[in-house]
N, CA, C and O atoms as a GROMACS GRO file, in nm:
protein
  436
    1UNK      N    1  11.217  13.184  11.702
    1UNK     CA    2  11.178  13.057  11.758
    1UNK      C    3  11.271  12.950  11.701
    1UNK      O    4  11.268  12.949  11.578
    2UNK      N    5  11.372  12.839  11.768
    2UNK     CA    6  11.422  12.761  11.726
    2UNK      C    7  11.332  12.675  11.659
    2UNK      O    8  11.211  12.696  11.650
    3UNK      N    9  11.398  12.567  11.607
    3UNK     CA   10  11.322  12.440  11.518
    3UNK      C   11  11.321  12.324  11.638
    3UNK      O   12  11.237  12.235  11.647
    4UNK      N   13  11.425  12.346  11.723
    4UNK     CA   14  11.401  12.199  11.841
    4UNK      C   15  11.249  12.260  11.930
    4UNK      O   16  11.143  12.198  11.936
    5UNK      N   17  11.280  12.413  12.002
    5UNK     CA   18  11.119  12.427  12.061
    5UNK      C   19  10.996  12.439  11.938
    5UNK      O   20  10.878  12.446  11.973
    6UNK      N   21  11.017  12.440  11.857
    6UNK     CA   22  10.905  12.470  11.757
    6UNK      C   23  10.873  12.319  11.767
    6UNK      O   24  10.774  12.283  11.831
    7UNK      N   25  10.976  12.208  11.688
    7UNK     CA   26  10.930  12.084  11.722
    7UNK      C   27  10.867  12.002  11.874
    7UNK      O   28  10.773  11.922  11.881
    8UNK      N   29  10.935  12.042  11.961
    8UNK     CA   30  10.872  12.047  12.086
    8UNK      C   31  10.712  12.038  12.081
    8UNK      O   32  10.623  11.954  12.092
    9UNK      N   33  10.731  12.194  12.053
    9UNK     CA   34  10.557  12.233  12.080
    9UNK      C   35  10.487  12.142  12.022
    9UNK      O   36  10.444  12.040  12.075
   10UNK      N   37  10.471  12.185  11.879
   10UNK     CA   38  10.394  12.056  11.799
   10UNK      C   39  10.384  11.953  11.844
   10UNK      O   40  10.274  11.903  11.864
   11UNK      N   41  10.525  11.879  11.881
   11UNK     CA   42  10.482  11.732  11.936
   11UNK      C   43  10.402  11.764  12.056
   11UNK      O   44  10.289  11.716  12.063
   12UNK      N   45  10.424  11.802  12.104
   12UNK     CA   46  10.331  11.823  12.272
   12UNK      C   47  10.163  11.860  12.227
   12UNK      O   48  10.072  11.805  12.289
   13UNK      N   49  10.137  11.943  12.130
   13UNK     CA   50  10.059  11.986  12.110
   13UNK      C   51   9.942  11.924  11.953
   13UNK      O   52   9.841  11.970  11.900
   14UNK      N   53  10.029  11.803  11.931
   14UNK     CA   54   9.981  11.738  11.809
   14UNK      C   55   9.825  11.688  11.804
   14UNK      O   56   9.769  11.684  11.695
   15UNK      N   57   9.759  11.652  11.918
   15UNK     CA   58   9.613  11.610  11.921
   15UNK      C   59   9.541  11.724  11.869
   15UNK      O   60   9.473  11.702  11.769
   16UNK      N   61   9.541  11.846  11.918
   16UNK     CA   62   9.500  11.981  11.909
   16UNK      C   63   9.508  12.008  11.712
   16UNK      O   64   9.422  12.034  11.628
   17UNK      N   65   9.681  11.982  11.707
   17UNK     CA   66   9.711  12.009  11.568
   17UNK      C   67   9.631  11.933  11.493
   17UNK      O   68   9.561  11.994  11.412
   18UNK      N   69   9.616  11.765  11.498
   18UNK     CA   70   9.513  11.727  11.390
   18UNK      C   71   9.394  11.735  11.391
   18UNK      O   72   9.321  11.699  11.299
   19UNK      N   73   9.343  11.806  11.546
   19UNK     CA   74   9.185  11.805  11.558
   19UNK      C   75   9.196  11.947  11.472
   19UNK      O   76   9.085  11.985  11.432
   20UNK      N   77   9.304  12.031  11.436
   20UNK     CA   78   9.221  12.143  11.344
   20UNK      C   79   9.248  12.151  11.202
   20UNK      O   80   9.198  12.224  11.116
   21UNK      N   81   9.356  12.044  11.192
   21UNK     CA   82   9.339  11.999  11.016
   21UNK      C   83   9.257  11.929  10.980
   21UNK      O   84   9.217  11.932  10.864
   22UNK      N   85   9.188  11.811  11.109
   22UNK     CA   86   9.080  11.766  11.046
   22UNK      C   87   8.937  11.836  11.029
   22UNK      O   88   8.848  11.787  10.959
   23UNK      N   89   8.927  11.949  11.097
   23UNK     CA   90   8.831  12.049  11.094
   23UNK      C   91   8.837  12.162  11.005
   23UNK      O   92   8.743  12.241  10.995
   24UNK      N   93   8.940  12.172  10.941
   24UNK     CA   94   8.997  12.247  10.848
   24UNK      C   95   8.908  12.169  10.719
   24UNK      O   96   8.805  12.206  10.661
   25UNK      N   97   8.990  12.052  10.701
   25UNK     CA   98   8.990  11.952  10.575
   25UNK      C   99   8.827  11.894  10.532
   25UNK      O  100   8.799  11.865  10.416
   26UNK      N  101   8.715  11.884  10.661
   26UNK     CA  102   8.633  11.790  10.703
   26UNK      C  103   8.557  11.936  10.739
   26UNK      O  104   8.555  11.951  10.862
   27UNK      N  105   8.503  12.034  10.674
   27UNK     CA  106   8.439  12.149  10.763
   27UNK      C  107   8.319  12.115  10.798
   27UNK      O  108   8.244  12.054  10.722
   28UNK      N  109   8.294  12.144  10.892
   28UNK     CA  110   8.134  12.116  11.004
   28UNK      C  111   8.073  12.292  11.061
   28UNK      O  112   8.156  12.349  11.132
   29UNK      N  113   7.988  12.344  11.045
   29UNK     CA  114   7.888  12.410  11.080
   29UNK      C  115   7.988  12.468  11.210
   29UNK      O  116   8.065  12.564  11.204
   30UNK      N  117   7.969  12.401  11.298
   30UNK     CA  118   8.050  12.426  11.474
   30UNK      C  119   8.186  12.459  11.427
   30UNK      O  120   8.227  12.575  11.435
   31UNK      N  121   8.256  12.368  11.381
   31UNK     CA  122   8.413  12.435  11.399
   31UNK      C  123   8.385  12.566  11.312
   31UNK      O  124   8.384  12.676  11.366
   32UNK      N  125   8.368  12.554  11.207
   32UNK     CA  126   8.352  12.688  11.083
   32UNK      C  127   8.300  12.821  11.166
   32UNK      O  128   8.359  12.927  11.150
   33UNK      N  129   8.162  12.807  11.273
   33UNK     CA  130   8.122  12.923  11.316
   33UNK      C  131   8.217  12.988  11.462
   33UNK      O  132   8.213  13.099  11.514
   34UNK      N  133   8.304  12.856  11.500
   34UNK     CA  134   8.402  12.910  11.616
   34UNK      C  135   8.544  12.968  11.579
   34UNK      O  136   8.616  13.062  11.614
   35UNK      N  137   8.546  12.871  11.497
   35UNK     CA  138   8.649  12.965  11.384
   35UNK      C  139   8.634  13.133  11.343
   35UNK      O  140   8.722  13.211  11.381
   36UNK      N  141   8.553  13.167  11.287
   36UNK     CA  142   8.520  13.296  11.278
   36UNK      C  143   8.459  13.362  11.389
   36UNK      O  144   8.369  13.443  11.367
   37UNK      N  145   8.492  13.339  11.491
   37UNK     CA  146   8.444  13.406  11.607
   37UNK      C  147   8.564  13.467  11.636
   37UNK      O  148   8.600  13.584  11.641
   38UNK      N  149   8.626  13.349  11.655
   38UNK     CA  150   8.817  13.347  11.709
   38UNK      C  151   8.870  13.440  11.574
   38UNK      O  152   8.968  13.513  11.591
   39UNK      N  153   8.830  13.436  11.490
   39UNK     CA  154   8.941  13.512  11.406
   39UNK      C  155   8.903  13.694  11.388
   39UNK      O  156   8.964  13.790  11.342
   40UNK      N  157   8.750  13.669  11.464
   40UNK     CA  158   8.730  13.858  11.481
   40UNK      C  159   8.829  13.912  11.594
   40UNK      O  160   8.886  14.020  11.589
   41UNK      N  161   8.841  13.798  11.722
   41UNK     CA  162   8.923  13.820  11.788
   41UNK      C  163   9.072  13.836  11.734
   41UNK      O  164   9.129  13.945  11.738
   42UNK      N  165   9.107  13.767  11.703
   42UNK     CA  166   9.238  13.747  11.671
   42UNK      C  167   9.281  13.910  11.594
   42UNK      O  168   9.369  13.985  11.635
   43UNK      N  169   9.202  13.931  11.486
   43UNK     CA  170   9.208  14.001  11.413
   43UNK      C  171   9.240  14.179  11.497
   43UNK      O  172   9.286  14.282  11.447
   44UNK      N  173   9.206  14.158  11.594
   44UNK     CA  174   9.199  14.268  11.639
   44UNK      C  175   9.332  14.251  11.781
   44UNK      O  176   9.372  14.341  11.856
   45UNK      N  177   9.368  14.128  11.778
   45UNK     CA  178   9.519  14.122  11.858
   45UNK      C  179   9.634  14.189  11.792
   45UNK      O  180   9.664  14.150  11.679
   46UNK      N  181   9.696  14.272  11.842
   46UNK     CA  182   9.859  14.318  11.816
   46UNK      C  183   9.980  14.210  11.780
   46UNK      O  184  10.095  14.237  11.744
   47UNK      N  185   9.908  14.057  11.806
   47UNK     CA  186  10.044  13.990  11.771
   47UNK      C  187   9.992  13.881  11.683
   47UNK      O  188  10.031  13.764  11.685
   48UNK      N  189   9.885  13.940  11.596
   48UNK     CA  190   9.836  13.865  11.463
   48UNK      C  191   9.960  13.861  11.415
   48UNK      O  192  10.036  13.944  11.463
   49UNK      N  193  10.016  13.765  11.307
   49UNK     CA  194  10.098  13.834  11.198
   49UNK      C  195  10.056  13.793  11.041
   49UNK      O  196  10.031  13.687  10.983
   50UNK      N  197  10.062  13.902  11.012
   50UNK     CA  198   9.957  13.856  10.859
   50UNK      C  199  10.061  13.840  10.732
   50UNK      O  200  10.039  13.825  10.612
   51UNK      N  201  10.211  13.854  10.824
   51UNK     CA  202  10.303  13.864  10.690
   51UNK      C  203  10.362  13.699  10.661
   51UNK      O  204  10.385  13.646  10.552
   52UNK      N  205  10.376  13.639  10.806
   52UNK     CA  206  10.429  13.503  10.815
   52UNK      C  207  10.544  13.524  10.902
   52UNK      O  208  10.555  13.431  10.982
   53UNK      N  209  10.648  13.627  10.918
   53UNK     CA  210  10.750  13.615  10.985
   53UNK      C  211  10.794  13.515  11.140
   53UNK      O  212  10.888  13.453  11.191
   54UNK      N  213  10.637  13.559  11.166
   54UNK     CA  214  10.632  13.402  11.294
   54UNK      C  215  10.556  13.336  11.293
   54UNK      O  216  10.476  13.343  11.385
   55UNK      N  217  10.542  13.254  11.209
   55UNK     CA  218  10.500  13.120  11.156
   55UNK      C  219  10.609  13.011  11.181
   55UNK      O  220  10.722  13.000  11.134
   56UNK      N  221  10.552  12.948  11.254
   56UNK     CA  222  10.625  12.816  11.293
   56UNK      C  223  10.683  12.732  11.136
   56UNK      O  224  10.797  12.707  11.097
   57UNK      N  225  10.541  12.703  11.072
   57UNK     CA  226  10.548  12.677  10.927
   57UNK      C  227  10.563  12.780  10.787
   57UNK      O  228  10.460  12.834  10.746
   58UNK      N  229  10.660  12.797  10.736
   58UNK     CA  230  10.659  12.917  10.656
   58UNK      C  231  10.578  12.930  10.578
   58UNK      O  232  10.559  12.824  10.519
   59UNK      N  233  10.488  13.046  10.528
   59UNK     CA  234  10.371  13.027  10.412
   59UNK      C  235  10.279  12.996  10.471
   59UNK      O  236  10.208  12.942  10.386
   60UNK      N  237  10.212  12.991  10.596
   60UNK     CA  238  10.096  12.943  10.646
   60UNK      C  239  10.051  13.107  10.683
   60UNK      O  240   9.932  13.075  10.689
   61UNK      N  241  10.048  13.192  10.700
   61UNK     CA  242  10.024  13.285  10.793
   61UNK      C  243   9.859  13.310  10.710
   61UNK      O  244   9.832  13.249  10.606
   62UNK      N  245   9.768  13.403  10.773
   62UNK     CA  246   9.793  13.415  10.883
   62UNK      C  247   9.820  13.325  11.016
   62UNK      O  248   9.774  13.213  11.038
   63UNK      N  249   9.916  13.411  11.107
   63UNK     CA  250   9.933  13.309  11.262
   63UNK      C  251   9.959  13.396  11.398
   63UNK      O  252   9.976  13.517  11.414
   64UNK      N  253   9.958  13.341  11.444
   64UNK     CA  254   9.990  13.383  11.603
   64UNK      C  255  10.151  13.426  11.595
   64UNK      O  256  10.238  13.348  11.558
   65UNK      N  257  10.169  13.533  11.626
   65UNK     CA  258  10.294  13.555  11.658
   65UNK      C  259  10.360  13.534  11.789
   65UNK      O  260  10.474  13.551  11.833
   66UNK      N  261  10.231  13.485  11.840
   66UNK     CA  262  10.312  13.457  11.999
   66UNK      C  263  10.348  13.267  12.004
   66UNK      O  264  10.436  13.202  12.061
   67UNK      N  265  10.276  13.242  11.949
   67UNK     CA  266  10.296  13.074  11.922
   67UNK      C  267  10.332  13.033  11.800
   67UNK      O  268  10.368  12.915  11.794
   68UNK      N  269  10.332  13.098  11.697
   68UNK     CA  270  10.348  13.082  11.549
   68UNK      C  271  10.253  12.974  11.475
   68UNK      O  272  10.277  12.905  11.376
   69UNK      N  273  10.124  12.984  11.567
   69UNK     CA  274  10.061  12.847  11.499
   69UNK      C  275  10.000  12.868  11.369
   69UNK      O  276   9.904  12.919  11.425
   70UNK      N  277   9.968  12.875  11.241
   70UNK     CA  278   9.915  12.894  11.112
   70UNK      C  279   9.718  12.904  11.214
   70UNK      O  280   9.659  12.816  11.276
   71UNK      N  281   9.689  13.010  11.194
   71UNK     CA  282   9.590  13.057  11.241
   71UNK      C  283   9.442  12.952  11.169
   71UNK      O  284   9.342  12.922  11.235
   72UNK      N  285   9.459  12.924  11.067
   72UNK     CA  286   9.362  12.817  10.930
   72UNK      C  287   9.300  12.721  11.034
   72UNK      O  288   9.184  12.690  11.060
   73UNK      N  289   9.486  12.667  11.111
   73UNK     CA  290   9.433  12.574  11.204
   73UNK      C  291   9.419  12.542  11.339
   73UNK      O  292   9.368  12.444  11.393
   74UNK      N  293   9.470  12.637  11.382
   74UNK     CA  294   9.442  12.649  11.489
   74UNK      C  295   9.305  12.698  11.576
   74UNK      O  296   9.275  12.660  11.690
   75UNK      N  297   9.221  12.804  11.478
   75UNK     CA  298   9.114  12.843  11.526
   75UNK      C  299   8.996  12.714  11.529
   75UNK      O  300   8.917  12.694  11.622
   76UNK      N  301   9.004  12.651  11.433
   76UNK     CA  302   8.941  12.531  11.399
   76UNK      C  303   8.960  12.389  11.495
   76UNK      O  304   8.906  12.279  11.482
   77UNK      N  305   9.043  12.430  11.581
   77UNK     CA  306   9.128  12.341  11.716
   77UNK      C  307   8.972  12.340  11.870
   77UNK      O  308   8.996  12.390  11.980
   78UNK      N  309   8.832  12.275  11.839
   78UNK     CA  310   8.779  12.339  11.950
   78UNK      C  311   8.802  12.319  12.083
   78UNK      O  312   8.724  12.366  12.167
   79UNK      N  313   8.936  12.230  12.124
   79UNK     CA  314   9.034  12.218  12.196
   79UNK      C  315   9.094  12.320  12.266
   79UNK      O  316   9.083  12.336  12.387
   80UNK      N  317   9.182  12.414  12.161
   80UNK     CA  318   9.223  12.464  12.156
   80UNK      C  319   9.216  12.616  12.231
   80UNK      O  320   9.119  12.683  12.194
   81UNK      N  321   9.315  12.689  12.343
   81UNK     CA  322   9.302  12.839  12.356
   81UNK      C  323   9.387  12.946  12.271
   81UNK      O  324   9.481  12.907  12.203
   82UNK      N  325   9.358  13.057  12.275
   82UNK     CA  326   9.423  13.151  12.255
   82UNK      C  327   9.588  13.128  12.304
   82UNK      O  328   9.597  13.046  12.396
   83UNK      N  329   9.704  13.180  12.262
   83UNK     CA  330   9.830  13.123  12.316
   83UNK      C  331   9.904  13.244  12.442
   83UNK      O  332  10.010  13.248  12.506
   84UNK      N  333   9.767  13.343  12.429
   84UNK     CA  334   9.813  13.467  12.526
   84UNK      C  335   9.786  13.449  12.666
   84UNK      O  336   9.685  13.494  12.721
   85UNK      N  337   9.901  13.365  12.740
   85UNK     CA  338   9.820  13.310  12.865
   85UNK      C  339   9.785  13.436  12.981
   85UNK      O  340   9.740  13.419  13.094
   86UNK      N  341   9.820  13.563  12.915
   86UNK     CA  342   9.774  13.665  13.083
   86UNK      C  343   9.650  13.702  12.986
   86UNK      O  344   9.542  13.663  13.032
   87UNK      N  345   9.644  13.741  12.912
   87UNK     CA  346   9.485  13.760  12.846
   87UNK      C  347   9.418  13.711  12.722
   87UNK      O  348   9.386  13.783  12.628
   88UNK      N  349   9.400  13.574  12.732
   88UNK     CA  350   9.354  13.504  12.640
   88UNK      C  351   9.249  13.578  12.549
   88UNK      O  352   9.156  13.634  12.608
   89UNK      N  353   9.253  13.584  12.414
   89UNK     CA  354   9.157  13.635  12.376
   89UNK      C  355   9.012  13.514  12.314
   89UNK      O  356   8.907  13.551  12.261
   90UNK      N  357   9.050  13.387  12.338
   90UNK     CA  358   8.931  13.275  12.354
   90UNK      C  359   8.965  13.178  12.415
   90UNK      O  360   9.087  13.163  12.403
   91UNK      N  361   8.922  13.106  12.472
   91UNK     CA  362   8.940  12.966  12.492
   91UNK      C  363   8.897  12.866  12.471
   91UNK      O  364   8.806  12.871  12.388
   92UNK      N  365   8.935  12.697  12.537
   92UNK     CA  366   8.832  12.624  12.451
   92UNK      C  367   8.686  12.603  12.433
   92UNK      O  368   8.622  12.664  12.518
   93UNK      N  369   8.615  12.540  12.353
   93UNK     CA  370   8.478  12.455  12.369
   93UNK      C  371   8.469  12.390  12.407
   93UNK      O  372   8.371  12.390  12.482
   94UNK      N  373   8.527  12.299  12.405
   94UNK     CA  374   8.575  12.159  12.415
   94UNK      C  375   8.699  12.067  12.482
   94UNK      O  376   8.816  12.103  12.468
   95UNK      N  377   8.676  11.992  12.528
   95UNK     CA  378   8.822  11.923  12.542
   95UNK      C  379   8.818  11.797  12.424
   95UNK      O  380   8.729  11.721  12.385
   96UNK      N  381   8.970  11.815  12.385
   96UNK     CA  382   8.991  11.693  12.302
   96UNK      C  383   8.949  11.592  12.315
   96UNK      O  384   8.931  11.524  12.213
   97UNK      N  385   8.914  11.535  12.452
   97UNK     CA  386   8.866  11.431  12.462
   97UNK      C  387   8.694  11.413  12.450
   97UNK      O  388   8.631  11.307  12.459
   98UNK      N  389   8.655  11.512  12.434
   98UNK     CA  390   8.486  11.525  12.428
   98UNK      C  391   8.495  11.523  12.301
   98UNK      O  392   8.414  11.439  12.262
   99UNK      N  393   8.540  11.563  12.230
   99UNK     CA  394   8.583  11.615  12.024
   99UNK      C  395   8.588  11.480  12.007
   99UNK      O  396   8.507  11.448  11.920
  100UNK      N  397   8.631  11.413  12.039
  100UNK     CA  398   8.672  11.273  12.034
  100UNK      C  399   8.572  11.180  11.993
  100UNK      O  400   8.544  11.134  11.883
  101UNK      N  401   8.498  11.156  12.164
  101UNK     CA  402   8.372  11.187  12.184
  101UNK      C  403   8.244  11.167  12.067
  101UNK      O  404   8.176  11.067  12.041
  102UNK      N  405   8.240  11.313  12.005
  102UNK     CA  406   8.140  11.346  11.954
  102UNK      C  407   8.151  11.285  11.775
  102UNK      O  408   8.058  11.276  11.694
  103UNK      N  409   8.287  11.254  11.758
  103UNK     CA  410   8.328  11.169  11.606
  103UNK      C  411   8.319  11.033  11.642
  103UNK      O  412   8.270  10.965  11.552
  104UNK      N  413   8.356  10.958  11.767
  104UNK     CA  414   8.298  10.879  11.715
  104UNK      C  415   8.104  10.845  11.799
  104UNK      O  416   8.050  10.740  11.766
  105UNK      N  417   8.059  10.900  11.856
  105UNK     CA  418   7.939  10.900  11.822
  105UNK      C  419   7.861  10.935  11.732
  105UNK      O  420   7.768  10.858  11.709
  106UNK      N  421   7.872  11.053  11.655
  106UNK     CA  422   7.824  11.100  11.525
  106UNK      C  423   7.888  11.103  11.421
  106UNK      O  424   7.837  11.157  11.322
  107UNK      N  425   8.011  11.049  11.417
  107UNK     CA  426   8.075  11.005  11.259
  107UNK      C  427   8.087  11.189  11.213
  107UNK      O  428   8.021  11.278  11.267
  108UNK      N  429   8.183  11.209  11.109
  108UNK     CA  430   8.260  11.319  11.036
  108UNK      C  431   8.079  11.299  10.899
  108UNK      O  432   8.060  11.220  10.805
  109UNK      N  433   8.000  11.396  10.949
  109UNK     CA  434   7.922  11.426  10.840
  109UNK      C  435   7.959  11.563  10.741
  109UNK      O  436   7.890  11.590  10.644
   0.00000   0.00000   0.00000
């Protein structure tokens, strides 16, 4: 994966990215239990990579080897799908804009 499409993505994909560091950082009940849903899945995908080699960010793994996203945060994304677009193995809950939504109606408890 180059560093210009790697940067690409991210930028394109940055709402997603901080909705799952802030769900990462800020853990809530919902992201935490969709998170481990997604990661039984994941876990059982062929293009997990648990070593890092495709990791967008080095040292983050586990990640997606098909997107290289650091898996920590991406599952935590309830935005967010699977990056396997002929057979997704989850998709979203949510749209970012409902996530949105729901912080600022109920505040980060």
């Amino acid at each position: 994966m180059k560093t210009n499409n790697i940067l690409f993505t991210a930028w394109k994909n940055r709402n997603q990215i901080f909705e799952g560091i802030k769900n990462l950082a800020i853990k809530n009940h919902l992201s935490e239990k969709v998170a481990g849903d997604r990661m039984v899945a994941c876990k059982a995908c062929p293009e997990i990579d648990l070593e890092g080699s495709k990791c967008a960010v080095p040292k983050t793994q586990p990640c997606c080897g098909l997107c290289g996203c650091s898996l920590s945060v991406k599952l935590r994304s309830l935005s967010s799908m699977c990056a396997n677009e002929k057979d997704p193995k989850w998709l979203p809950v949510i749209t970012h804009e409902q996530e949105d939504e729901l912080d600022r109606k109920y505040g980060e408890e």
